[in-house]
ZAVODREN-912205 format. One line per field, with one value per residue (C-alpha): z, y, x; residue in one letter. Coordinates in steps of 0.1 Angstrom, whole numbers, plus 5000, padded with zeros to 4 digits. Last residue first. Layout:
N
z = [Z|...] .
y = [Y|...] .
x = [X|...] .
r = [A|...] .
//
This chain:
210
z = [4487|4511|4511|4476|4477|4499|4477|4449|4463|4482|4447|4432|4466|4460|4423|4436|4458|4435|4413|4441|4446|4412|4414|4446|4430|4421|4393|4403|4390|4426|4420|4401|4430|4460|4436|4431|4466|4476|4461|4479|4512|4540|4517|4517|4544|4530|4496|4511|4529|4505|4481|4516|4522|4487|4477|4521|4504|4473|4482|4510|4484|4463|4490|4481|4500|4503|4472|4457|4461|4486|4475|4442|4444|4464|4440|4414|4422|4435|4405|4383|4408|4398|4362|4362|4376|4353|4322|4335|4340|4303|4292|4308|4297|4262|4266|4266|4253|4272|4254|4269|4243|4228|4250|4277|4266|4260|4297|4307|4276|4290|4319|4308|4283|4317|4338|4312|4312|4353|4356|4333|4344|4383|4368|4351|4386|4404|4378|4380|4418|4419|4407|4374|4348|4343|4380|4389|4355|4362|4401|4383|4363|4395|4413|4386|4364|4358|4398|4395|4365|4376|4405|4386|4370|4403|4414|4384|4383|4420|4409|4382|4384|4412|4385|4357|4382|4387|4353|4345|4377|4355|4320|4335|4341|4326|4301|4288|4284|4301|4332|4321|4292|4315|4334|4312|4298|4328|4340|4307|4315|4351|4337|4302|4323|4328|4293|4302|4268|4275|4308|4296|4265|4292|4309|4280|4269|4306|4302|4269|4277|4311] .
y = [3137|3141|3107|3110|3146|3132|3101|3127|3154|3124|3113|3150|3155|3120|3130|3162|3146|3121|3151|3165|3136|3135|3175|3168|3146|3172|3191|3225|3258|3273|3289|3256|3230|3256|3260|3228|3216|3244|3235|3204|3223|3225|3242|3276|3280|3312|3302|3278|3304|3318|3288|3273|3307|3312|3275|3280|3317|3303|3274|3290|3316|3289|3273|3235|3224|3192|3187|3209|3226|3229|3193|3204|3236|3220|3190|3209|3235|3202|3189|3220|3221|3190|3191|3223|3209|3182|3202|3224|3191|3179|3212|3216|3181|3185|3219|3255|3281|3314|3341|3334|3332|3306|3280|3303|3291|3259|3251|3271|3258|3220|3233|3248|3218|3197|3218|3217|3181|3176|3195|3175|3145|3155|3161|3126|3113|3135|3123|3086|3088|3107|3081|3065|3087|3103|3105|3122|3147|3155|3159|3187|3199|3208|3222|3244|3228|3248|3243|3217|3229|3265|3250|3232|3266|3284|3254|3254|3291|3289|3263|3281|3310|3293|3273|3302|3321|3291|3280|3313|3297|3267|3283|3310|3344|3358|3381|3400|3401|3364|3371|3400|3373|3349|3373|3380|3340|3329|3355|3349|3312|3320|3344|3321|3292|3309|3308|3284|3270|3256|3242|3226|3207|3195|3183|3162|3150|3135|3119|3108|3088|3076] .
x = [8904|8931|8946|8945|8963|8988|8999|9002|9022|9042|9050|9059|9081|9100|9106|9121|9144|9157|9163|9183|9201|9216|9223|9242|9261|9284|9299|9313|9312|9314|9282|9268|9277|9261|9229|9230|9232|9209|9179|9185|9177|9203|9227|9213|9182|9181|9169|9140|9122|9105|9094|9079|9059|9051|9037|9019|9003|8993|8976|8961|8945|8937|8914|8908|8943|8951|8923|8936|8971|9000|9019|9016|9033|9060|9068|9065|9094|9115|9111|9121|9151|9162|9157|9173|9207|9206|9207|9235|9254|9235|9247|9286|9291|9285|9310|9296|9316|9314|9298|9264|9234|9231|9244|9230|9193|9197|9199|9168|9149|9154|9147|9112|9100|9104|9085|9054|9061|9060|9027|9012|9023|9014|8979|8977|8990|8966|8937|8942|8943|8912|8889|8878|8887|8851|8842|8873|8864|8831|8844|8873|8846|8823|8856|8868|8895|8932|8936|8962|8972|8981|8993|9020|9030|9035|9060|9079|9082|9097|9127|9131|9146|9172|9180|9181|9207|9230|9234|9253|9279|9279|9295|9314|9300|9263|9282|9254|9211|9213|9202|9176|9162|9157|9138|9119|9107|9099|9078|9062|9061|9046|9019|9011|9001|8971|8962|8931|8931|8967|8959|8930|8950|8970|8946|8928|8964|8972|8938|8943|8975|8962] .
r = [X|X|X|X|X|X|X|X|X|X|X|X|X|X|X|X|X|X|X|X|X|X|X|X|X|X|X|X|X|X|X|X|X|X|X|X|X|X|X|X|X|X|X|X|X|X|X|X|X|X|X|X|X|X|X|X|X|X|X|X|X|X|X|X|X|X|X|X|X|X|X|X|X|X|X|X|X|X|X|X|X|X|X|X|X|X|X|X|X|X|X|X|X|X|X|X|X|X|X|X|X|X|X|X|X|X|X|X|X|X|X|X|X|X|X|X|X|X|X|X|X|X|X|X|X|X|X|X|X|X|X|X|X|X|X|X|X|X|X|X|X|X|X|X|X|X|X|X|X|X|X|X|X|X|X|X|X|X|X|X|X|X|X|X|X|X|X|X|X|X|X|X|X|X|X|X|X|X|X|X|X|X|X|X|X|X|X|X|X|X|X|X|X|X|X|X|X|X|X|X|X|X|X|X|X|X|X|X|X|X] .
//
């Protein structure tokens, strides 16, 4: 499982289309945080909300970072699709990962407001949820559910879309609720438990699928 979770990420990476979402990223991170961002959770807010869609873009990228005739090479090659969706999911998972943990480093830098060890791994938390959740969606909308990209996109967009109005209701919502009103909850704990559940069903669907 090791060197299949290396193999794809080392395809996402050669494919650069993980640079669009990171750069994406990267700016606007860079506009929330250009001055005084507010208190040390309500600036969490922002990057959370950031990255809740950016997380779901980038785990398309590497669910679709194969063409269809390498993706079978590679099924065949690992020994069935339920290796390669959980590789996939990894992948997907660890470039999110590397993301949140930049998104709540970030303002510690950056944001004149000092930041306490429990502001960061709250903030930390927080971004770990969403980043889930982000993946969760993204891969629960690509191939093999979906083996059109441009229905992949559209039903990641559509969900992504409507979740922010929907406010509390969603569990993008507890944290963003929790973090505007510079709050700790354990909302943020159940939103990661959430996000986990989304990646699994992601899985569990695309091997039903396949």
């Amino acid at each position: 499982m090791i060197a299949l979770v290396r193999y794809l990420a080392v395809d996402v990476l050669r494919g650069q289309r993980y640079l669009a979402p990171l750069l994406v990223f990267l700016g606007v991170m860079g506009m929330l945080f250009s001055s005084d961002a507010g208190q040390p959770l309500e600036a969490y807010s922002g990057s959370s909300a950031l990255l809740y869609p950016i997380a779901a873009w980038m785990a398309v990228v590497v669910a679709t970072s194969e063409d269809v005739v390498r993706r079978e090479i590679t099924v065949v090659s690992a020994g069935g699709w339920p290796r390669v969706l959980t590789a996939a999911a990894l992948v997907a998972v660890l470039f999110a990962m590397v993301m949140a943990v930049l998104a709540a480093v970030w303002p510690v830098v950056t944001n004149p407001h000092p930041y306490t060890a429990g502001e960061f791994f709250v903030g930390l938390a927080a971004h770990t949820g969403c980043a889930l959740l982000g993946v969760g969606v993204g891969l629960l909308f690509a191939r093999p559910v979906f083996d059109s990209i441009g229905r992949t996109v559209l039903a990641v967009f559509s969900v992504v879309v409507l979740t922010y109005p929907l406010g509390r209701v969603t569990p993008l919502g507890w944290v963003l609720d929790a973090l505007g009103h510079n709050r700790v909850s354990l909302s943020l704990l159940g939103t990661a438990v959430v996000g986990v559940a989304l990646v699994v069903a992601a899985v569990v669907a695309g091997v039903r699928r396949a």
